[in-house]
N, C-alpha and C positions, 0 to 999 in steps of 0.2 A: 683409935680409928684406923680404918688399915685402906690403902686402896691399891689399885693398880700400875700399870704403865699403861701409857697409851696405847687402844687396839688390842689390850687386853682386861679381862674381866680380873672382880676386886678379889684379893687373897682372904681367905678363912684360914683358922687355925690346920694346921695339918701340909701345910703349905698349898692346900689345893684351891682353884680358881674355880669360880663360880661361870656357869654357863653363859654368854651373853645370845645364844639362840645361833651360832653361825652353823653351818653345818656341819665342818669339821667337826665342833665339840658337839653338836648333836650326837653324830658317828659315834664319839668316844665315848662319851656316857653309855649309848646303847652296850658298845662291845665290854663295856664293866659291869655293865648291869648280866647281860648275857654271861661274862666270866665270872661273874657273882652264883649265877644261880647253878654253872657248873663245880662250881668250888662244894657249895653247900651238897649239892646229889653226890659227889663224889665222898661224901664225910658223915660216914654213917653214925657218929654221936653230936652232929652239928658242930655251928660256929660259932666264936664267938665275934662281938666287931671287930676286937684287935687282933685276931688270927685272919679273919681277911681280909683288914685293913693290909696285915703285913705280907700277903700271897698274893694281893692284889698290885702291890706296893705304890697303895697312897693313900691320903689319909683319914680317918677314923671318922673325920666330916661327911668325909664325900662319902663314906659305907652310909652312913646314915641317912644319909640323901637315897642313895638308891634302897636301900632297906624301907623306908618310907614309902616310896614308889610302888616296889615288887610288894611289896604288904599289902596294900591297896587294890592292890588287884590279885590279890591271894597267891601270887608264885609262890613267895614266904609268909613265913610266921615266927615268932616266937616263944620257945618253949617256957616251962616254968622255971627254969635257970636261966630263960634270956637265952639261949642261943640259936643263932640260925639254924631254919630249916624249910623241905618243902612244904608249900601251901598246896590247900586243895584244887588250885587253879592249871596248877599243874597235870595233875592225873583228868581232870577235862580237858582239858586241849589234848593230852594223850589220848584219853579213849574219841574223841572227835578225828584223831589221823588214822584209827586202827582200820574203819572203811578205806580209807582211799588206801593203806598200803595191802590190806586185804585185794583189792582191787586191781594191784599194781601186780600182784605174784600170778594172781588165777591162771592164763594163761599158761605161766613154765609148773604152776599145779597141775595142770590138766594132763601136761602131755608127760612129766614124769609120771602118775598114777596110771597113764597107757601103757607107757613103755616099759615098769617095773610090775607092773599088774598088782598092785598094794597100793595101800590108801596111804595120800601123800598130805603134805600138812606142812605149814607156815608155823613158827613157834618163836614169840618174842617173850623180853623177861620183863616181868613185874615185880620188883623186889628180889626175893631170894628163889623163886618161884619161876617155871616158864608157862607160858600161858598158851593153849594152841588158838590162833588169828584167825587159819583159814584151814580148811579141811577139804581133800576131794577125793574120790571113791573112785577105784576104777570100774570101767561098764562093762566088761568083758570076763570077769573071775565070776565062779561059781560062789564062789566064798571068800571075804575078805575082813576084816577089823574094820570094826565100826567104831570112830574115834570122833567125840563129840567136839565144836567148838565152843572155848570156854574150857577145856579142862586145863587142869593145872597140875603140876607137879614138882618136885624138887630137881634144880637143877645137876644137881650129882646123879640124879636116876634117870635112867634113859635115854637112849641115841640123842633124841633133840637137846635135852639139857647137858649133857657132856659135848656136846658139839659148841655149845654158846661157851662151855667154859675151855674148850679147845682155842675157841676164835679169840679168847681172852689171850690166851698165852702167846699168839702167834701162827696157830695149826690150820690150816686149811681143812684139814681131816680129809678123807670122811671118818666118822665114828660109828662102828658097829655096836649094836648090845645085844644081849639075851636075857629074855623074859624078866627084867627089871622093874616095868611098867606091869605086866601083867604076865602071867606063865605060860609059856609057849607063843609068844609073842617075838617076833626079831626085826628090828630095828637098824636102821641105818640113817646116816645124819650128817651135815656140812655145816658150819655157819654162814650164814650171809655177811659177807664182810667189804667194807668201803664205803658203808653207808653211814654217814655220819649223824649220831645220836641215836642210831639203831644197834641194838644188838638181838640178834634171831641167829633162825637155823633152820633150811628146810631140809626134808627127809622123810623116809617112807618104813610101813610099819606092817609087817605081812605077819599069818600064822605058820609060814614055813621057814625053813632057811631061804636065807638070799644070798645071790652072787656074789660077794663082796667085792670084789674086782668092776663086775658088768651095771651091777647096783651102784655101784659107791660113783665110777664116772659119771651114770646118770645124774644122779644126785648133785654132784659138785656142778655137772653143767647144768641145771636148774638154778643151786647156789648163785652162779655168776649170771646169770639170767635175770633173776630177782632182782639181783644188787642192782644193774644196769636200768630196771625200769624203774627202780625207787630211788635212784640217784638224782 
């Protein structure tokens, strides 16, 4: 039989102390539970308990405590070896934010797609994939790409998806391409970066050459735009 000291909750195998509801360890569980599920998104052949038991550093009880919890409520699952992963609770609450960050760019969309006269576009990543958010045409070109939201594509191909994997490295970019996406297509692209749990890239996408100098500033100051309203 194992118990406490006073003022504190009773010891489980693993050295770890069960909640007695204060808020502190309310706090604490949450922020393990939270480093839990970035552990798992981060580990693209999943977990197992005793690898986040030990990334987590503590112990194998308490994973299972929160692994019970987030299962529950579908953040996690697991697989047929048993190891962690995301739940489908997760990509609904994602697609439930894509309005409101859709919402939060339109604004620095509008005014880049005036000022670079090409259709401008919001692009975050879903998996290995970038997915366009938010899409806006300018009103003023005779002609421009018509770029649907919802499309997807690889993120090695095209301004927006080279730019997400720019922002990965460190780069503020901007990224130019050529007809990668589609032929005779030119591209330029920034990631959005500072926003935490996000990762995008806005940028704009003409049938001509673009400035790359006069384009690319636009872009970046949009970039920093976005981040500022989604922060």
């Amino acid at each position: 039989m194992t118990s406490g000291r006073p003022g504190h909750g009773p010891t489980e195998p693993g050295g770890e102390r069960t909640s007695s509801g204060r808020p502190g360890e309310t706090a604490q569980t949450l922020d393990r539970g939270l480093r839990l599920l970035h552990l798992v998104a981060d580990a693209p052949g999943g977990l197992t308990v005793t690898e986040a038991a030990h990334r987590l550093g503590i112990g194998r009880a308490a994973v299972y405590r929160l692994v019970s919890a987030l299962t529950g409520h579908g953040m996690l699952r697991r697989d047929r070896a048993g190891r962690l992963r995301l739940g489908a609770g997760v990509l609904h609450l994602a697609r439930r934010a894509q309005p409101l960050l859709a919402e939060g760019a339109m604004p620095a969309l509008r005014r880049l797609a005036e000022q670079a006269g090409a259709t401008a576009h919001l692009t975050v990543v879903e998996g290995d994939e970038g997915v366009a958010l938010a899409v806006v045409e300018p009103s003023w070109t005779a002609f421009h790409v018509a770029y649907r939201t919802g499309s997807r594509h690889p993120l090695e191909r095209g301004a927006a998806g080279r730019a997400i994997l720019a922002g990965r490295a460190g780069s503020a970019g901007p990224v130019t391409t050529e007809g990668e996406l589609q032929p005779g297509a030119y591209g330029v692209a920034a990631p959005v970066l500072g926003v935490p749990g996000l990762e995008a890239s806005v940028g704009v996408v003409a049938l001509a050459p673009l400035d790359a100098a006069t384009v690319g500033g636009q872009v970046l100051t949009a970039a920093t735009a976005i981040a500022h309203a989604l922060s």
